[in-house]
C-alpha positions in Angstrom: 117.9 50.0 145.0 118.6 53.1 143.6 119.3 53.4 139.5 122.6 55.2 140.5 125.4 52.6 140.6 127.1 55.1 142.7 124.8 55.4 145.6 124.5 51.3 145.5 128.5 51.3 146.1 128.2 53.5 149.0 125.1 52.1 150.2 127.5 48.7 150.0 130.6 51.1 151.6 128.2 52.4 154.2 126.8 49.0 155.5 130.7 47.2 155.6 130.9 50.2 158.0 127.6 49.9 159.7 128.2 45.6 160.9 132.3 46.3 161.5 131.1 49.1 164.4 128.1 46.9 165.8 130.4 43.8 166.0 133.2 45.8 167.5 130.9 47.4 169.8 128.8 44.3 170.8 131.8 41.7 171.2 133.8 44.6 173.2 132.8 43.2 176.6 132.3 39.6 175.5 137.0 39.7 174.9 137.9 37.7 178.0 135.2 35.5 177.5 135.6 32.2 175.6 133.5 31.4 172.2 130.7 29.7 173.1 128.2 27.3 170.8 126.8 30.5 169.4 129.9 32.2 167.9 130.2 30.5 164.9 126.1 30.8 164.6 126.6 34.0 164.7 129.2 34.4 161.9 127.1 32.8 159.4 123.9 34.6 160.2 126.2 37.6 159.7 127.4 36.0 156.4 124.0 34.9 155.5 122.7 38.7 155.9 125.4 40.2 154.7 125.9 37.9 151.0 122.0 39.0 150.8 122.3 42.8 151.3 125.1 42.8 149.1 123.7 40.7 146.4 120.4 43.3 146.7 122.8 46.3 146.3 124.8 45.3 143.6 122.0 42.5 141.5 119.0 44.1 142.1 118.7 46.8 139.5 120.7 45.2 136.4 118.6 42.3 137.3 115.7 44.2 136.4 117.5 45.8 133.7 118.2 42.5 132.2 114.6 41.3 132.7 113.3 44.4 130.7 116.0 43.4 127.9 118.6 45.7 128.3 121.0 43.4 128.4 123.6 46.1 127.8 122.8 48.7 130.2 122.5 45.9 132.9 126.1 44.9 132.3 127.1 48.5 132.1 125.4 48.9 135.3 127.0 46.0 137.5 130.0 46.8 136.3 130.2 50.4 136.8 128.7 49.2 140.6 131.9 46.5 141.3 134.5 49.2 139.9 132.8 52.4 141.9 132.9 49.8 144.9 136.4 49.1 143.5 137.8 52.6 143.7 136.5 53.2 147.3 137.9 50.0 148.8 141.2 51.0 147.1 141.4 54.6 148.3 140.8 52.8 152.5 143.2 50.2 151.5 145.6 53.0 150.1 144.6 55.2 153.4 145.4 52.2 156.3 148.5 51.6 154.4 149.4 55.5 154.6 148.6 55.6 158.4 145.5 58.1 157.7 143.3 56.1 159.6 
């Protein structure tokens, strides 16, 4: 991804966003149907995709950090990643609770 651990947290922010609207938009006319076979398919090739696209945005670039040998910078990176991610889910939990959106 990028080597700005802030854009990777709202790249991460952005595509939470991105599935939440498809799925809300897609299942919409599908509510007074019952789950079929496919339903639970479906949730784990969500899960699937969405454990790998996560594990890109927030591995990929200490990964390549810590294969160069900067062992330190790839730690400083994840974990300035988790707690940027951190901070944004706080401010929409601290929002919904609020009654902002």
């Amino acid at each position: 991804m990028t080597k700005k651990p802030l854009i990777n947290a709202l790249c991460a922010s952005a595509y939470i966003i991105l599935v939440v609207t498809v799925m809300t938009l897609v299942t919409q006319p599908l509510r007074d149907k019952p789950d079929t076979f496919f339903a639970p398919i479906m949730m784990l090739f969500m899960l699937t995709l969405s454990v790998a696209v996560m594990a890109f945005l927030f591995f990929y670039q200490p990964l390549q950090l810590f294969i160069e040998g900067k062992k330190k910078q790839a730690v400083d990176f994840f974990a300035k990643t988790v707690g940027i991610f951190a901070i944004i889910t706080a401010v929409i939990l601290a929002l919904l609770f609020l009654g902002k959106i």
